[in-house]
N, C-alpha and C positions, 0 to 999 in steps of 0.2 A: 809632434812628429813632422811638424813641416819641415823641411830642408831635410831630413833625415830619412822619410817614405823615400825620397829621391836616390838616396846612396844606397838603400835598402833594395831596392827596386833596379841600379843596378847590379848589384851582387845577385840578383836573384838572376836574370839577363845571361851574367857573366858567370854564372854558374858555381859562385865562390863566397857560399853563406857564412857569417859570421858562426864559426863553434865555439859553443856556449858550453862549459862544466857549469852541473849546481854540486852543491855540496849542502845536501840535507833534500830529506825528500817526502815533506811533512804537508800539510795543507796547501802553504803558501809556492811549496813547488809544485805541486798538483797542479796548481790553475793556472801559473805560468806557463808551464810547460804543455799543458792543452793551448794553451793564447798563441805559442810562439811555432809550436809544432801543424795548427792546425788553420793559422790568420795571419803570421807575419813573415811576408817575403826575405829571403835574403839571408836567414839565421834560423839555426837548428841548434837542440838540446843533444849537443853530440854524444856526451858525457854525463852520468849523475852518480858520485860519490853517497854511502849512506851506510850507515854502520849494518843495520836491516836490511841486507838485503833486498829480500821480499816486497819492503816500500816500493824501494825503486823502480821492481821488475811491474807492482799495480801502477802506477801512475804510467810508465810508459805505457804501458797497454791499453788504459783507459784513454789515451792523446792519439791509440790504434795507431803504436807505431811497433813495426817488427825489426827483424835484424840486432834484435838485440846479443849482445857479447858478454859473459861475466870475464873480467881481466882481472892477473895478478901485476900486472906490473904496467908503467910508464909507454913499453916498447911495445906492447900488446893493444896496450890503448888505441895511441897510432895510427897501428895496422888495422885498425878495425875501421875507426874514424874516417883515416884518409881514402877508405874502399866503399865510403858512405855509408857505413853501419853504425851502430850506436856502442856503447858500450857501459856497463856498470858496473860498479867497485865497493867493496868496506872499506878501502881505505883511500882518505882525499888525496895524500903523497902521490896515488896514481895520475892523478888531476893535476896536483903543483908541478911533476915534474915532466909531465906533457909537454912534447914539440908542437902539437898540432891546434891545440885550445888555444883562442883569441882570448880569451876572457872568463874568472871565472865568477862565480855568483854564490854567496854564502847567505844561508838559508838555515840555518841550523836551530835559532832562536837557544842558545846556551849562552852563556858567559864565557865559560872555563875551555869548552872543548872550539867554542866561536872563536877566541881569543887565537887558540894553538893553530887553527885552520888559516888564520891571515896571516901568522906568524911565519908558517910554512911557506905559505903563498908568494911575500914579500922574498924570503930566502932564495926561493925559485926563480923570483923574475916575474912573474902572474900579477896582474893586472885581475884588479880584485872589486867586485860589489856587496856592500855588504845589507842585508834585510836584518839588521838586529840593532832597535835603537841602543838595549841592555848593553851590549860592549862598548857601543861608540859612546853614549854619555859617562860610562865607567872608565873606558882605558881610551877613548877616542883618541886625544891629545898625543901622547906617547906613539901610538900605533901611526898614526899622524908621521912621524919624528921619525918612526923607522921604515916608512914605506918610501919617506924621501930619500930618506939615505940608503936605500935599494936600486931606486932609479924607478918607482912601480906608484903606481895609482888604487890609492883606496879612496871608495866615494861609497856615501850614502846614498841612496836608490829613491827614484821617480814616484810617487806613487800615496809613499804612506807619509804621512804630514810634514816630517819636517823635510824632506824632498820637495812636495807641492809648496812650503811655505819658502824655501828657498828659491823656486823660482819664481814667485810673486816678488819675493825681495832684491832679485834681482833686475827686474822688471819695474818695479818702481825705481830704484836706483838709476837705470837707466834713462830715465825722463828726467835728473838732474833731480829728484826728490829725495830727500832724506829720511830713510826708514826711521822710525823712533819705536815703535812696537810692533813684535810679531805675536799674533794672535791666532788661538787655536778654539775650535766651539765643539764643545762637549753636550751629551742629553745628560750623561747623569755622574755625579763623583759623590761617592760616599767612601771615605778610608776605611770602613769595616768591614766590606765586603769580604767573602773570603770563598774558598772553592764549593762549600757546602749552598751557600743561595745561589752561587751564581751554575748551579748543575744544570738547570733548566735549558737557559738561553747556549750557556755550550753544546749541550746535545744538539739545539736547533740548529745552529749554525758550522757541526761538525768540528767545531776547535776543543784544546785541552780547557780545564777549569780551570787550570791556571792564566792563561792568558786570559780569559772572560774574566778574572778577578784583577787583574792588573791593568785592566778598560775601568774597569769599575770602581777600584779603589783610588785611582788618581795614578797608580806608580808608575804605566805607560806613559801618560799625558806628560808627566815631570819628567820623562826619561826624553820623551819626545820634543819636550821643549827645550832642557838642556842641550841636547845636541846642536839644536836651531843657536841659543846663546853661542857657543862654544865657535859656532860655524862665522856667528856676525860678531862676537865680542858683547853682546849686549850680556845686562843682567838681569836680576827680580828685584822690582820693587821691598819685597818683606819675602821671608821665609815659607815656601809655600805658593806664592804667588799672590794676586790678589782675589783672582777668580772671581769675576762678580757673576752671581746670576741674575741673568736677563732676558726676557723672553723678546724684546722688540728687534729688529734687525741691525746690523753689525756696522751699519752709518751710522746710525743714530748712540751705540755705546760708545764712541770717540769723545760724548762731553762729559763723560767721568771720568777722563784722567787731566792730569794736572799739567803742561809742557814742558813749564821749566823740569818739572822732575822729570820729566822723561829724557830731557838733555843733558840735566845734571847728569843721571846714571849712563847716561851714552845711547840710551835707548832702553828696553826691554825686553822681554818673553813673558806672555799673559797667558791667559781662557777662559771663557766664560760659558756658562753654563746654562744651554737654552738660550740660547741666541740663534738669530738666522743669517743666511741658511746653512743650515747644518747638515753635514759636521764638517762646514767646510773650515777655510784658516783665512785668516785677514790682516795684513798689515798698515798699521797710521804711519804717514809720513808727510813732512814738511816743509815749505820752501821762503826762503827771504827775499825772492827777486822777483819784485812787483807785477810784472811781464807774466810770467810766469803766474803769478796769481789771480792776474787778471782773467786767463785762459782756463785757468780751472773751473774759476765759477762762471764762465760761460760755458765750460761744458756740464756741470750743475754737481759739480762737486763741492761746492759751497761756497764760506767763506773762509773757513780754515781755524785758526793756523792748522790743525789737521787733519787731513784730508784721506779718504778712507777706500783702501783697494781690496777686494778677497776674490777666493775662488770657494765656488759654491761645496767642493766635494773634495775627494781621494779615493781616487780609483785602484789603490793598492797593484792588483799584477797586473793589471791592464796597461800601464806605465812602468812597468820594469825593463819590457823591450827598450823602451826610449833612452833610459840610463843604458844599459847596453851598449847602443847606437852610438850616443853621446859619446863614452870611454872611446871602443872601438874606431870610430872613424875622426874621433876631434880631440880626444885624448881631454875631455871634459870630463869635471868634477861636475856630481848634483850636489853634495854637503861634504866638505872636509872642516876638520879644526882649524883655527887661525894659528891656533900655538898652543901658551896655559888657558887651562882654564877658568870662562869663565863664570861659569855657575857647573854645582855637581846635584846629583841625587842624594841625601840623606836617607837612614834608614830610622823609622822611627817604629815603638811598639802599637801595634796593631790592638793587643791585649794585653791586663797585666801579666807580666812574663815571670817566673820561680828563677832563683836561682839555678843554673844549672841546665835551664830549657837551650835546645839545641833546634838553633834559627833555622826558618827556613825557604828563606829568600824568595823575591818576588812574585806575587800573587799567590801563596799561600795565605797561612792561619798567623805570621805572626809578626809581620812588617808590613809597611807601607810606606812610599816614600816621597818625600817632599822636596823641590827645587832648594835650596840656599846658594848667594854667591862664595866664591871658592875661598877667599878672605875668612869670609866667618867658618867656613868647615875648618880652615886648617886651624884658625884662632882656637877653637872649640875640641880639635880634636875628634871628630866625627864622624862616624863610620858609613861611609857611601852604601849604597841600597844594596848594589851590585855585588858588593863583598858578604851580603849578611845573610849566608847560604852555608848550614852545613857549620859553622861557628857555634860555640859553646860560650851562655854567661854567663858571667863571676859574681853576679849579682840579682835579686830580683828588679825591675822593672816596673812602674805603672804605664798604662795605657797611655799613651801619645807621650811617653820619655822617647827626645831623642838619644840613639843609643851611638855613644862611644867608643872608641878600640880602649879605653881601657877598663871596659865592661866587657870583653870577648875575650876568650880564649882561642887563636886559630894556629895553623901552620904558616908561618909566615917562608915557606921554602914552594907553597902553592903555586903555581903559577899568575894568576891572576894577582894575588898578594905582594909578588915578586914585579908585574909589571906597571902594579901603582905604586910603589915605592920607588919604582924608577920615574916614572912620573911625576910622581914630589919635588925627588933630590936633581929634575933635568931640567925642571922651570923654574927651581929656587937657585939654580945658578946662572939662567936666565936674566933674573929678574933683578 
């Protein structure tokens, strides 16, 4: 927040806070929108988009804010906004086609309807955030492709790892170091989780079982890591990752990897499991200019070749203002795509599957998904995590088969279906 309290603090002064639309008004907007409405100068949740109603109208109130407005349209919005009132909508179009929102914020945690929300966004002109690693490691790339060719900024948010590991990565890069692995520390990955054990801890903590099984089965962490690849160009070592678990601290896992391999593949995306401190993220990085190495292990970072940075945590909404700030006033990205991609989510069977079972995507009963670089998907033919929702197979299945498009039966007229295929056919003419 430093340099950015500052601009924040004068917009609050200057009487001309940054208006924030979210679009989705689920957990993760709840507690932003208490942080930003009730701790952050300078920016207000002018606007919240949500097919329910109802959500939208308990979270503002719960942030004890009044003045709220239900609008049907763009023009109403507006006039409510710009009269210092709030206002809330079922439909996000009231939000993309806003005069008055600086920025909006997608929060939806979907694929399908996440997907349509920036698609809109970019159409409008909107300057866009998004909390959903599930879209960015599935369609990230493309979407990537079409918000440049709008003139509009889509960036991945401050906060949830592969935001805090990009700015470690940028941060060591900065000192002249050469990132070679981005690293993520998990307490627990077991791929069979499924919504039925993980019932427990989601009640504690207020979330869907689906997300609590998507922590636990691995298929966030792969989703979370891809994005971070896709954002540096790094790859995976093997399908999967290598994921060591390790209880000792996160200096000390740096001498189980190998360098040159980490050079050969251009770098990495890793996790380990039970490592400290957790659940922060940590990147290895390198240097060949002696000077430079001399000052490292005077500052007791060793002797290398390499040399070990992290941050201890992720403070999820508590770092979302930051991204915010960042777009708004610097017109900075926290994670965007370089281009193709490079590594994707694989979907693989969770259980043995019948002919005929009708998938049903991420932290469910019946996939789970594994990192692979994007080479070996397309070689293989493989059907991304993302897409394995709501598909029909043509065949039975064993437990830990990766599953194929030509074991699905889908509607390839889907939207999401229709935006990975342009994805395919936009960086195979790229390439």
């Amino acid at each position: 927040m430093i340099i950015l309290d500052s601009r924040l603090e004068k917009r609050r002064i200057d009487n001309n806070p940054i208006k924030v639309g979210f679009i989705g008004a689920g957990m993760m907007a709840k507690g932003i929108l208490n942080l930003i409405e009730k701790h952050i100068p300078g920016m207000r949740v002018a606007a919240i988009s949500n097919r329910t109603l109802q959500k939208a109208e308990e979270i503002y109130a719960y942030a004890g804010v009044d003045k709220v407005h239900f609008v049907d349209s763009p023009t109403s919005l507006d006039k409510h906004v710009s009269a210092g009132g709030y206002a809330i909508t079922d439909s996000h179009l009231n939000l993309c086609e806003s005069k008055t929102l600086d920025v909006l914020v997608e929060i939806t945690g979907t694929i399908d309807y996440g997907a349509q929300v920036l698609l809109d966004a970019f159409k409008y002109g909107k300057n866009i955030i998004t909390f959903n690693a599930e879209v960015d490691a599935t369609l990230g790339p493309i979407l990537s492709v079409r918000a440049d060719k709008a003139g509009v900024i889509y960036s991945g948010s401050d906060g949830d790892q592969p935001g805090v590991t990009m700015n470690l990565y940028r941060y060591v890069k900065g000192m002249g170091i050469t990132p070679l692995l981005c690293g993520n520390i998990k307490g627990l990955h077991d791929p069979y989780r499924n919504p039925t054990t993980q019932e427990g801890f989601a009640k504690t903590w207020g979330m869907g079982p689906e997300k609590a099984t998507s922590f636990a089965d691995g298929t966030k962490l792969c989703l979370e890591q891809t994005c971070v690849a896709n954002a540096t160009g790094m790859k995976v070592a093997k399908r999967g990752m290598l994921g060591y678990e390790f209880r000792g601290h996160v200096n000390d896992l740096k001498e189980m990897y190998d360098i040159e391999m980490l050079r050969e593949l251009g770098g990495i995306v890793e996790y380990a499991v039970g490592a400290q401190p957790g659940p922060g993220v940590f990147v290895y990085g390198t240097t060949d200019d002696e000077l430079n190495k001399h000052h490292l292990k005077y500052y007791k970072l060793g002797e290398g070749p390499l040399y070990s940075f992290y941050h201890p945590y992720h403070l999820c909404i508590f770092e979302v203002p930051t991204s915010i700030a960042r777009v708004v006033e610097f017109g900075d990205y926290v994670l965007k795509p370089l281009g193709a991609p490079s590594v994707e989510v694989i979907a693989k069977a969770k259980t043995d599957l019948a002919n005929g079972t009708i998938l049903d995507g991420p932290g469910f009963y019946t996939v789970y998904g594994e990192c692979e670089n994007n080479h070996t998907v397309l070689q293989e033919n493989l059907l991304p995590v993302g897409l394995a929702d709501k598909v029909k197979l043509k065949k039975p299945l064993k437990k830990d088969d990766a599953i194929t498009w030509d074991d699905i039966e889908y509607n390839p007229d889907d939207l999401v279906f229709r935006l990975y295929r342009e994805q395919k056919e936009y960086f195979s003419r790229k390439s």
